[in-house]
N, CA and C atoms as a LAMMPS dump frame, in Angstrom:
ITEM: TIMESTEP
0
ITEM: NUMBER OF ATOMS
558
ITEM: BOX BOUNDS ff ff ff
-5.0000000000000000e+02 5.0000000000000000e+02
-5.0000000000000000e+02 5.0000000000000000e+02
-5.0000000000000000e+02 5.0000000000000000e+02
ITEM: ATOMS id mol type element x y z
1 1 1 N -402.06 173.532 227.291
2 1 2 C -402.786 172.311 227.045
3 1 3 C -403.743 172.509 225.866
4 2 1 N -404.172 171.499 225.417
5 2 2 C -404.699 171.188 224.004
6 2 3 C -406.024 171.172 224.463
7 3 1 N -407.045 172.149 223.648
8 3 2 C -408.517 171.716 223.746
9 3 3 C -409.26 171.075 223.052
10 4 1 N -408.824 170.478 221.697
11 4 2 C -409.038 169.356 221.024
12 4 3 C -408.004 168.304 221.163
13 5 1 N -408.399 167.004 221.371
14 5 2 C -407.458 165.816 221.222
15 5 3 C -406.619 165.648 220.228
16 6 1 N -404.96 165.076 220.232
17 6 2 C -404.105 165.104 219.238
18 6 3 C -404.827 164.029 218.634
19 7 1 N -404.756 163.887 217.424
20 7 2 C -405.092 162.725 216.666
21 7 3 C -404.206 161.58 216.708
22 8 1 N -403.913 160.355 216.472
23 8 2 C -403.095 159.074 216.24
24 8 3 C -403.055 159.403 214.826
25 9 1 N -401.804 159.824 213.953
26 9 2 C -402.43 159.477 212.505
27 9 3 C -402.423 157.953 211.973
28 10 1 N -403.481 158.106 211.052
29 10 2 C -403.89 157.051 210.507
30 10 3 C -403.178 155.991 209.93
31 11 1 N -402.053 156.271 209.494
32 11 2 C -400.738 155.261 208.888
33 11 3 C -400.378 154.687 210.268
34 12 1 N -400.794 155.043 211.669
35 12 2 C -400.087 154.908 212.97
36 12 3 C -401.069 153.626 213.22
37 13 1 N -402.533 153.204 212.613
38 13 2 C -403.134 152.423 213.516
39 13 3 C -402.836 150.93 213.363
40 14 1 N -402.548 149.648 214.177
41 14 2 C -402.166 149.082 214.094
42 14 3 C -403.155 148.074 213.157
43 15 1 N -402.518 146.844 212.248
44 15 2 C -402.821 146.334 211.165
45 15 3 C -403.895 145.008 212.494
46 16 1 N -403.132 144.473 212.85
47 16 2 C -403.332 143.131 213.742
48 16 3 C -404.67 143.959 215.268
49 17 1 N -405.277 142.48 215.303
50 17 2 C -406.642 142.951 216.468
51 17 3 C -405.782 143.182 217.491
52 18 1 N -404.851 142.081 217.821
53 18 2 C -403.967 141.781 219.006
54 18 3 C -403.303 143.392 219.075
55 19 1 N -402.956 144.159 218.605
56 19 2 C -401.974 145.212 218.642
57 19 3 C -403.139 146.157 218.793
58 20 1 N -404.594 145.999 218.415
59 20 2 C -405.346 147.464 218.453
60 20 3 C -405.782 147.331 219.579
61 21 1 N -405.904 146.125 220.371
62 21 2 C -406.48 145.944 221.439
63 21 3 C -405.775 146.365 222.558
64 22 1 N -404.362 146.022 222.227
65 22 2 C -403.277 146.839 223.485
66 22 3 C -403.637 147.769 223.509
67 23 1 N -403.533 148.778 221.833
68 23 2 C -403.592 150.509 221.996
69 23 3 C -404.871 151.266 222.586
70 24 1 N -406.364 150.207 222.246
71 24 2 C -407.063 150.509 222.493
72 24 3 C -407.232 150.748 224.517
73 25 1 N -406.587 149.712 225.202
74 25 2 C -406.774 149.886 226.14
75 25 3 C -405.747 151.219 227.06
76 26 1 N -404.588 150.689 226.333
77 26 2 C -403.213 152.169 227.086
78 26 3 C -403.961 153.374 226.839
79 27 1 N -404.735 153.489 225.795
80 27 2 C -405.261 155.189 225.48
81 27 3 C -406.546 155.346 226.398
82 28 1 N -407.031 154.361 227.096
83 28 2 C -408.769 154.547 227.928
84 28 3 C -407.954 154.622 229.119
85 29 1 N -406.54 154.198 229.163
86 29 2 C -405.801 154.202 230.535
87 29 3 C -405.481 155.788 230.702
88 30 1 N -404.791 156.112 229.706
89 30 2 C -404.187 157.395 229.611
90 30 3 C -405.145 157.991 229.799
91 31 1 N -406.774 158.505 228.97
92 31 2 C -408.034 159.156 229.294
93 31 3 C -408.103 159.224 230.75
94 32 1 N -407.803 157.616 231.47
95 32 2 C -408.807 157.91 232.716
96 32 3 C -408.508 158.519 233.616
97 33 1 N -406.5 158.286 233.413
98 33 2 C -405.399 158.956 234.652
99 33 3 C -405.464 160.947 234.169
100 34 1 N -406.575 161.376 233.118
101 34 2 C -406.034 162.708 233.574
102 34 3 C -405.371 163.104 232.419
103 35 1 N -405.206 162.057 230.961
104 35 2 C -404.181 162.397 229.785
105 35 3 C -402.542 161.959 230.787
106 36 1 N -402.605 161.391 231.603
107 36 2 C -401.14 160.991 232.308
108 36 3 C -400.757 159.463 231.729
109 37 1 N -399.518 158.99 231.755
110 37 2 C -399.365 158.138 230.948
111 37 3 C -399.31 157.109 232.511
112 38 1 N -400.098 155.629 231.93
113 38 2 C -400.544 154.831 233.297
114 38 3 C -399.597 154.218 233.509
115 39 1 N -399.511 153.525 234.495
116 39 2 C -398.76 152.825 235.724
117 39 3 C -398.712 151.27 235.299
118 40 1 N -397.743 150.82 236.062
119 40 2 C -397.947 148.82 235.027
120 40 3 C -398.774 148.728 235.806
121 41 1 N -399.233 148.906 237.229
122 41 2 C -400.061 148.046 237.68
123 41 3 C -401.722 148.419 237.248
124 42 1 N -402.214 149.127 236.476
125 42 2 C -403.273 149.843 235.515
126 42 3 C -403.567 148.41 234.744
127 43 1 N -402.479 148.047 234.226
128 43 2 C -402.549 147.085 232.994
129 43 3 C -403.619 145.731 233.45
130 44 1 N -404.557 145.743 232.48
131 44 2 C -405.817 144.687 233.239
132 44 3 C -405.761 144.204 231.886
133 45 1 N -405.026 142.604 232.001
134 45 2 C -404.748 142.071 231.08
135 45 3 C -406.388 141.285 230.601
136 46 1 N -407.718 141.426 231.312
137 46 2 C -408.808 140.886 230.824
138 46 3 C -408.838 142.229 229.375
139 47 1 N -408.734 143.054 229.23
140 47 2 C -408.833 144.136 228.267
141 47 3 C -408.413 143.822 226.883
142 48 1 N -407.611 142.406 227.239
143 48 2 C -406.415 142.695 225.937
144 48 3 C -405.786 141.093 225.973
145 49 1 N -407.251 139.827 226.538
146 49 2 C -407.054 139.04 226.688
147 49 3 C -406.496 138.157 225.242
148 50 1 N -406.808 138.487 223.9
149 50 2 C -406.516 137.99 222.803
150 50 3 C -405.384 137.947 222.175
151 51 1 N -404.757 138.848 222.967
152 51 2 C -403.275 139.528 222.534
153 51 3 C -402.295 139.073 223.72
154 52 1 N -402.321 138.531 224.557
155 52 2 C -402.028 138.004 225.809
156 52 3 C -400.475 137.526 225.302
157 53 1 N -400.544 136.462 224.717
158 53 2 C -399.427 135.656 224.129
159 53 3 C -398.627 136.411 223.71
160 54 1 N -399.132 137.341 222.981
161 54 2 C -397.754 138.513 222.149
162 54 3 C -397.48 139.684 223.007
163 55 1 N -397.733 139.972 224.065
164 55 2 C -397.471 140.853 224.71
165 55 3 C -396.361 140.89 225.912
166 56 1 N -395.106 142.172 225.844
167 56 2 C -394.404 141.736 226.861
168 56 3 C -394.279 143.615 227.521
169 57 1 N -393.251 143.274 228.689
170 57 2 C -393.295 144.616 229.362
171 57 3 C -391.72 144.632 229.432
172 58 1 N -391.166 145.576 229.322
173 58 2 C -389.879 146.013 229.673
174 58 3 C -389.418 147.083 230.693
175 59 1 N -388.758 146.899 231.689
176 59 2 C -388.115 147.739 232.367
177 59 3 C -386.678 148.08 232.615
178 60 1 N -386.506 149.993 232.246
179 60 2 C -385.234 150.156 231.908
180 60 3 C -384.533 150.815 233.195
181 61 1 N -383.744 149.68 233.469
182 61 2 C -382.879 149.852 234.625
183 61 3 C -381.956 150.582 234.676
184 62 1 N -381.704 151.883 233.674
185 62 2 C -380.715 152.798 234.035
186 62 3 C -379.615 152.663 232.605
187 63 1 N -379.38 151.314 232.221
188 63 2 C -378.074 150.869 231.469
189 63 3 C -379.209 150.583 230.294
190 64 1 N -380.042 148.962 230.805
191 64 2 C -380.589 148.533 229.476
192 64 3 C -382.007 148.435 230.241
193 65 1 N -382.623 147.17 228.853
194 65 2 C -383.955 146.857 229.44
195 65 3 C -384.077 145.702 229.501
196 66 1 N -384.751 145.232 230.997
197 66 2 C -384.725 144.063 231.035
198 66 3 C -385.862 143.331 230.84
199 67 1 N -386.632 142.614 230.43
200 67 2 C -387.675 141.591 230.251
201 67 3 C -388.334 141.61 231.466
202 68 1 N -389.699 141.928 232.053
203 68 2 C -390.607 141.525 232.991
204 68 3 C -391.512 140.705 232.79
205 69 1 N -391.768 140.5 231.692
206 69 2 C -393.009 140.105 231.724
207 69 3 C -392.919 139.798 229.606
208 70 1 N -393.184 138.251 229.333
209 70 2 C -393.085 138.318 227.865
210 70 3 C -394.142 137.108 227.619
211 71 1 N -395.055 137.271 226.555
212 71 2 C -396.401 136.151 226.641
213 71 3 C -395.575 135.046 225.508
214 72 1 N -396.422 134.067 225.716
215 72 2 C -396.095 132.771 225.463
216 72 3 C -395.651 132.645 224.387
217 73 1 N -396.42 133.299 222.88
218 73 2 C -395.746 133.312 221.701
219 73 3 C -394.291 133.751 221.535
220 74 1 N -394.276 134.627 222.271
221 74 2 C -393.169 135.896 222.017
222 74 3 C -391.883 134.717 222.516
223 75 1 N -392.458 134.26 223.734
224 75 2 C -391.357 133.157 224.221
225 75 3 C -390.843 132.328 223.493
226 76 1 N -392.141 131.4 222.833
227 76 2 C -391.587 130.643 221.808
228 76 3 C -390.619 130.913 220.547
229 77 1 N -391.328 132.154 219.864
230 77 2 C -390.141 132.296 219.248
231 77 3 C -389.064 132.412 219.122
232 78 1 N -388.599 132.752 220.767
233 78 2 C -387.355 132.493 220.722
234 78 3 C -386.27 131.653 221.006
235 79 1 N -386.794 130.676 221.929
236 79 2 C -386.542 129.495 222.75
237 79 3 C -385.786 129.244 223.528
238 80 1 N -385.909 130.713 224.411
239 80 2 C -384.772 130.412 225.611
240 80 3 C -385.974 131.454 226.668
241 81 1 N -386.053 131.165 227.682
242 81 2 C -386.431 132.342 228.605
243 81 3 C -386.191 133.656 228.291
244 82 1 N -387.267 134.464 228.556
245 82 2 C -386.679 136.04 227.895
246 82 3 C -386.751 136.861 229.83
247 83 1 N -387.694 136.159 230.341
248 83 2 C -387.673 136.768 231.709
249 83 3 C -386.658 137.192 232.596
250 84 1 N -386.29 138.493 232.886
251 84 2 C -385.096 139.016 234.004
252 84 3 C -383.914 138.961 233.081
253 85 1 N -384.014 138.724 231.595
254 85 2 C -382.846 139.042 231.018
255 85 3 C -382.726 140.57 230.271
256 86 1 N -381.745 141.254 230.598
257 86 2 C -381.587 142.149 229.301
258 86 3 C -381.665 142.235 228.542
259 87 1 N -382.22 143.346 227.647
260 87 2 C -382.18 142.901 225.891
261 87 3 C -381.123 142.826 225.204
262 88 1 N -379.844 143.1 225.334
263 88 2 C -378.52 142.896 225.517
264 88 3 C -378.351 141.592 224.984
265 89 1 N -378.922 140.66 225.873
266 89 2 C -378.356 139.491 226.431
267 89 3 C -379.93 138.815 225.162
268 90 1 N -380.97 138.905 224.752
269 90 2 C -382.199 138.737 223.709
270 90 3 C -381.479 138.916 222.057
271 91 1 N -381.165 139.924 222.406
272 91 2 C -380.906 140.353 220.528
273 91 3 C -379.58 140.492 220.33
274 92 1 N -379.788 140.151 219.046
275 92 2 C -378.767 140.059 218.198
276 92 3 C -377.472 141.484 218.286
277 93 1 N -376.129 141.429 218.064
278 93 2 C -375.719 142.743 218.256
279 93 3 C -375.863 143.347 216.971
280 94 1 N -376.362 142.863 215.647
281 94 2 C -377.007 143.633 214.88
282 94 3 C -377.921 144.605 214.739
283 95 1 N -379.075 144.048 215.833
284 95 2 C -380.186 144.434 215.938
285 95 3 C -380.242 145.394 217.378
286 96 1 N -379.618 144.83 218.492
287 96 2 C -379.676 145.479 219.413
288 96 3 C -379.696 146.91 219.686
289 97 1 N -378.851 148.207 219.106
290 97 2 C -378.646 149.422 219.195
291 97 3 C -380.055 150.093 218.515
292 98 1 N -380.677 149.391 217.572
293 98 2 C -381.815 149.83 216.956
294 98 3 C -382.525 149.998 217.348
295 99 1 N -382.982 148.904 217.81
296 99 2 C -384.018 148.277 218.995
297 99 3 C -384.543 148.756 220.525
298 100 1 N -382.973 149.094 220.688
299 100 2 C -382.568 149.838 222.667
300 100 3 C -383.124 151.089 222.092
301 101 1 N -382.458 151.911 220.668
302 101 2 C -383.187 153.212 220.378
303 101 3 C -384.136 153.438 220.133
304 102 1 N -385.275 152.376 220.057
305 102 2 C -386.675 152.863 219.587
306 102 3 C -387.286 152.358 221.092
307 103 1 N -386.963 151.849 221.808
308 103 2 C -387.578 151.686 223.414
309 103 3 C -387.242 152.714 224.234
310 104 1 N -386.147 153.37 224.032
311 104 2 C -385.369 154.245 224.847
312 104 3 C -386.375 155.972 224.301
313 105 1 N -386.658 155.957 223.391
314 105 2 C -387.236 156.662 222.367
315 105 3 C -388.727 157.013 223.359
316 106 1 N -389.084 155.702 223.652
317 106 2 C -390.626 155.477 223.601
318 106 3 C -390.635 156.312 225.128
319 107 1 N -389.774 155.961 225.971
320 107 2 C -390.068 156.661 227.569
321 107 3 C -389.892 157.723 227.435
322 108 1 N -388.293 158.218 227.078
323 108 2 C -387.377 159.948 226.741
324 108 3 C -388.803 161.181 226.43
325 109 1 N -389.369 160.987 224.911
326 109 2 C -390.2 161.768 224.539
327 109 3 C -391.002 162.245 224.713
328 110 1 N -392.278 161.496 225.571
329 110 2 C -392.71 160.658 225.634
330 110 3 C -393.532 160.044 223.909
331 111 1 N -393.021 158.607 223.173
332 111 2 C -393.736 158.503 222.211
333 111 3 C -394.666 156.993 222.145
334 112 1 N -395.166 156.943 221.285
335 112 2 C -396.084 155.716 221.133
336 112 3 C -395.273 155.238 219.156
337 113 1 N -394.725 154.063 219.287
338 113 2 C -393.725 153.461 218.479
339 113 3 C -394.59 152.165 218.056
340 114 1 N -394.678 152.492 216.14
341 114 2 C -395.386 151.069 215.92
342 114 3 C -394.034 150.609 214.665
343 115 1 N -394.011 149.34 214.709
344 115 2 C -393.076 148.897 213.647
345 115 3 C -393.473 147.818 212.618
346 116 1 N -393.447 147.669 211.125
347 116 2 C -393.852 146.495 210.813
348 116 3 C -392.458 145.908 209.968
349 117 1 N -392.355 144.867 210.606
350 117 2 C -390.579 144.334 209.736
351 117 3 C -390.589 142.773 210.617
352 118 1 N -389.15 141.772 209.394
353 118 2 C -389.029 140.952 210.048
354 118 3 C -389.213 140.668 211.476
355 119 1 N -389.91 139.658 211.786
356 119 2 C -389.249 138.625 213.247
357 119 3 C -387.741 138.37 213.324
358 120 1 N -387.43 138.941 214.388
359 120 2 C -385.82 138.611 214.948
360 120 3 C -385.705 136.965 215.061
361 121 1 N -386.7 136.125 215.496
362 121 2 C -386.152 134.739 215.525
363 121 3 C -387.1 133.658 214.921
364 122 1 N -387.999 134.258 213.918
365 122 2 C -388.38 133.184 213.153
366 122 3 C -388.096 132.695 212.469
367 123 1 N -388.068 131.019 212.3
368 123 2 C -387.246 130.335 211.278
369 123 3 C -387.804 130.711 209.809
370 124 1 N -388.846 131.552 209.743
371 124 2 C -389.597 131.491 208.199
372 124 3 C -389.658 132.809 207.837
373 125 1 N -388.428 133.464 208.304
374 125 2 C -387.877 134.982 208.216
375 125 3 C -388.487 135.672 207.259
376 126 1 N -388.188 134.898 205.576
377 126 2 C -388.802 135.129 204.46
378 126 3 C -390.282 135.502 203.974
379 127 1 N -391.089 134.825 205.399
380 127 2 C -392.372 135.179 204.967
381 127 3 C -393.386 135.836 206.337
382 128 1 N -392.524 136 207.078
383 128 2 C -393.263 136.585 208.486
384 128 3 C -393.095 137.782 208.715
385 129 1 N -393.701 138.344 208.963
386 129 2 C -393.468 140.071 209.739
387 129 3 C -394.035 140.168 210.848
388 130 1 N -393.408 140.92 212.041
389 130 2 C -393.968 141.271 213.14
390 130 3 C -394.792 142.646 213.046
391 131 1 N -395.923 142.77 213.82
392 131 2 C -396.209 144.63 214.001
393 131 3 C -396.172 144.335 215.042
394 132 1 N -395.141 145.149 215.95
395 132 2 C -394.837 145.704 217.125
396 132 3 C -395.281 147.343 217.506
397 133 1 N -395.765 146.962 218.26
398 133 2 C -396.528 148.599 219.212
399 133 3 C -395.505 148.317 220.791
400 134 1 N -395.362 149.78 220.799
401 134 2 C -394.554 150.094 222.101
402 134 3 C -394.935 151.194 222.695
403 135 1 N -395.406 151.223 223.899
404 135 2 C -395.821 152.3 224.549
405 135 3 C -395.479 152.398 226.193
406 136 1 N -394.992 153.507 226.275
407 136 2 C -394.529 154.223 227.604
408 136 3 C -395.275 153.701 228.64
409 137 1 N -394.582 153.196 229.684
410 137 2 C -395.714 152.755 230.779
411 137 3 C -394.788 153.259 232.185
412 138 1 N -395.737 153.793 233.208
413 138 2 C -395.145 154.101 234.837
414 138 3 C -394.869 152.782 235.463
415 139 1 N -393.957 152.902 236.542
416 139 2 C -393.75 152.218 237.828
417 139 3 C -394.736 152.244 238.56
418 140 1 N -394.827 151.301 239.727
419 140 2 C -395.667 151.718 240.416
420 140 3 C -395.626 153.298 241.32
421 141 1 N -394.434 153.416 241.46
422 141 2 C -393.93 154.414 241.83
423 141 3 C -393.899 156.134 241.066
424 142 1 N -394.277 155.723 239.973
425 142 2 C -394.531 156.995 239.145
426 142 3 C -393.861 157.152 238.265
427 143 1 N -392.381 156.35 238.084
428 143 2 C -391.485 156.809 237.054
429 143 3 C -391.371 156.155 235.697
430 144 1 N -391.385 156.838 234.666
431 144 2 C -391.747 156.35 233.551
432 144 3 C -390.553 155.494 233.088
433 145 1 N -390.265 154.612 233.114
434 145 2 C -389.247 153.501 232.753
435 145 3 C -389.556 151.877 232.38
436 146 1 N -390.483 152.315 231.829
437 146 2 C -391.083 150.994 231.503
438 146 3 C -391.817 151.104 230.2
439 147 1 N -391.524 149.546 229.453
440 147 2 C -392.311 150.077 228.606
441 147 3 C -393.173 148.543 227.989
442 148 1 N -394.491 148.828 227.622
443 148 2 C -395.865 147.686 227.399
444 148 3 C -395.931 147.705 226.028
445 149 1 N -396.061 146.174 225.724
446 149 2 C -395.48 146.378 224.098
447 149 3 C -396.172 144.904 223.555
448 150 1 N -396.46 144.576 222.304
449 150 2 C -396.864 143.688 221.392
450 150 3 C -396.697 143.598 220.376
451 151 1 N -396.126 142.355 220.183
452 151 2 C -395.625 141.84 218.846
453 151 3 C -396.621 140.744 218.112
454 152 1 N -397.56 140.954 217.079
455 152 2 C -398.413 140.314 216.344
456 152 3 C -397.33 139.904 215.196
457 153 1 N -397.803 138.49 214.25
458 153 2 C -397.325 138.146 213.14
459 153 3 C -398.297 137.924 211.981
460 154 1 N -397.555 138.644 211.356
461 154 2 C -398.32 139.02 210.214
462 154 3 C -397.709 138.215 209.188
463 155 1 N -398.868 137.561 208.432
464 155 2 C -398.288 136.165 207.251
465 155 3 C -398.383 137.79 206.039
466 156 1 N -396.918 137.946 205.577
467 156 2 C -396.722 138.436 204.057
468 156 3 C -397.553 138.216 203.424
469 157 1 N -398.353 138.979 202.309
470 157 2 C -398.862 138.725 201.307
471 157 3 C -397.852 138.542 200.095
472 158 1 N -398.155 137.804 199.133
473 158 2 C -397.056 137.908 198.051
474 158 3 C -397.1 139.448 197.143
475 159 1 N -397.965 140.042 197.16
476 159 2 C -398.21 141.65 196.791
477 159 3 C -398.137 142.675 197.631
478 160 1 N -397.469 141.938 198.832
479 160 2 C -397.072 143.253 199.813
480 160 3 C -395.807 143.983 199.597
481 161 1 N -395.342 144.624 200.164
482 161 2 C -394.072 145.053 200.428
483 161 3 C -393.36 144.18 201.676
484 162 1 N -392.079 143.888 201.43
485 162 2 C -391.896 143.34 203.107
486 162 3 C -390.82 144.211 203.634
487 163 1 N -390.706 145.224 202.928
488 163 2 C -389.703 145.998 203.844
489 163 3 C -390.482 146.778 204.984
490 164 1 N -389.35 147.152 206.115
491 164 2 C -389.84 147.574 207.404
492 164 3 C -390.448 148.957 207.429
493 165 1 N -391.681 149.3 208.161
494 165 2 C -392.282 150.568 208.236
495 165 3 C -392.008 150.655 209.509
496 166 1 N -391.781 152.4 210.13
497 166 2 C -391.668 152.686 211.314
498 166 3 C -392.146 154.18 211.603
499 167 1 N -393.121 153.637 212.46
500 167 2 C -394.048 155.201 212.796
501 167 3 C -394.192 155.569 214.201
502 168 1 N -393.671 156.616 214.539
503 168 2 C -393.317 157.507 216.019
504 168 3 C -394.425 158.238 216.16
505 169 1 N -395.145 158.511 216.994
506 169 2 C -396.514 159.321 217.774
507 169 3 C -395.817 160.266 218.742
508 170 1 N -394.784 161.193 218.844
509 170 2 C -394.521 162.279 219.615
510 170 3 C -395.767 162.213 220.502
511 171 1 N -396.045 162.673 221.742
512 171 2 C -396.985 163.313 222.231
513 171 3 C -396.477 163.946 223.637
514 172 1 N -397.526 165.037 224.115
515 172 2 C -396.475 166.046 225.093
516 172 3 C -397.891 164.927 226.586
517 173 1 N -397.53 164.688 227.045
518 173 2 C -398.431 164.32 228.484
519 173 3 C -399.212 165.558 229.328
520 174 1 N -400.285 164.84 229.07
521 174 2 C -401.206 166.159 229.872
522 174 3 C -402.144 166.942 228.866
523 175 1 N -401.794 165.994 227.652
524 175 2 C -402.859 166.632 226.304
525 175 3 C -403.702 165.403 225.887
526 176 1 N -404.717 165.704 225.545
527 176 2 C -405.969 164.416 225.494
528 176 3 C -405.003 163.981 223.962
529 177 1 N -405.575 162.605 223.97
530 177 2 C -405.261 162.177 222.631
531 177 3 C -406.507 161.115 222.069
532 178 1 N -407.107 161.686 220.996
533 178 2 C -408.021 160.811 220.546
534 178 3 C -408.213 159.264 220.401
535 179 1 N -409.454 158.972 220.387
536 179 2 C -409.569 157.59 220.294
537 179 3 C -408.995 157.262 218.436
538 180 1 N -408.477 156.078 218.658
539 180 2 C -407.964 155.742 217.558
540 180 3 C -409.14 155.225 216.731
541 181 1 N -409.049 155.701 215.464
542 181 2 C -410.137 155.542 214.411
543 181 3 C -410.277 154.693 214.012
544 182 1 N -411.435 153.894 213.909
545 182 2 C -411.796 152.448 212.853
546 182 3 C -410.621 152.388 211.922
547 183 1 N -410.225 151.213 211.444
548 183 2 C -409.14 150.561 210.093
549 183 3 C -410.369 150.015 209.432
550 184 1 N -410.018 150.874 208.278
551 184 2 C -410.796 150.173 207.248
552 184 3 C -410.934 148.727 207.1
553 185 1 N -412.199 147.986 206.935
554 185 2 C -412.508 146.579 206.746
555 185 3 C -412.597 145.879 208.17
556 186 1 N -412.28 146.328 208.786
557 186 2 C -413.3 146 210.232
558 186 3 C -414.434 145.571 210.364
């Protein structure tokens, strides 16, 4: 075990409040259980009330993952129920194998997965980006197969880049991991 905390690196911290506010709370979760990665029923959605709408939970039933839990934005964008469906049965078969691998990713390792790239179903494809954070979450039961996640939209700048960034947080469970550092302009 680690006697200094792993760091989050800094390219890792999320751009959007809605997304720092998830991370901010999974990591005071993780602190409190012991450095153990927490349980869904931990999740105290007053923590992370701003981000509510973009936030969904997935649980992987062995094959795929199915939708538990998806907030109101996330719904809208897509315009069909996402609840008790597979992601299979959500995304595109373009997108799908990518997608299953960076969730599947997030429990296996155990890692903490941030992404910034198109929205899968916004009509204004051209000028929207999602930052998606994905992080490992327990059963009530203990088993890590689940996973707590938020998708913020981010309006393009015309001097941005809009191609997709994707940053993986390895971490071993049972090692402290630091509080994530101020983002500049806060």
């Amino acid at each position: 075990m680690l006697d200094q905390p792993t760091e989050i690196p800094h390219l890792m911290l999320p751009r959007h409040a809605g997304t720092r506010l998830v991370l901010a709370h999974w990591l005071a979760l993780y602190r409190s259980n012991e450095n153990r990665i927490p349980e869904r029923g931990q999740l105290d959605p007053l923590q992370f009330a701003k981000a509510l709408d973009e936030v969904f939970i997935y649980e992987f039933d062995g094959a795929d993952f199915v939708c538990r839990l998806v907030g109101e934005r996330t719904q809208e964008n897509f315009g069909f129920s996402l609840r008790n469906r597979p992601m299979r049965e959500i995304l595109g078969k373009e997108v799908y194998p990518s997608v299953f691998g960076f969730f599947k990713t997030c429990i296996d390792s155990p890692a903490i997965y941030k992404n910034i790239g198109l929205l899968y179903s916004d009509p204004d494809m051209d000028r929207d980006q999602g930052e998606r954070l994905l992080l490992p979450t327990r059963s009530g039961s203990g088993v890590l197969n689940h996973v707590f996640g938020c998708t913020a939209t981010i309006r393009a700048d015309d001097d941005e880049p809009s191609q997709a960034q994707r940053e993986l947080f390895r971490f071993q469970e049972g090692e402290p991991i630091a509080d994530a550092p101020p983002i500049p302009g806060d």
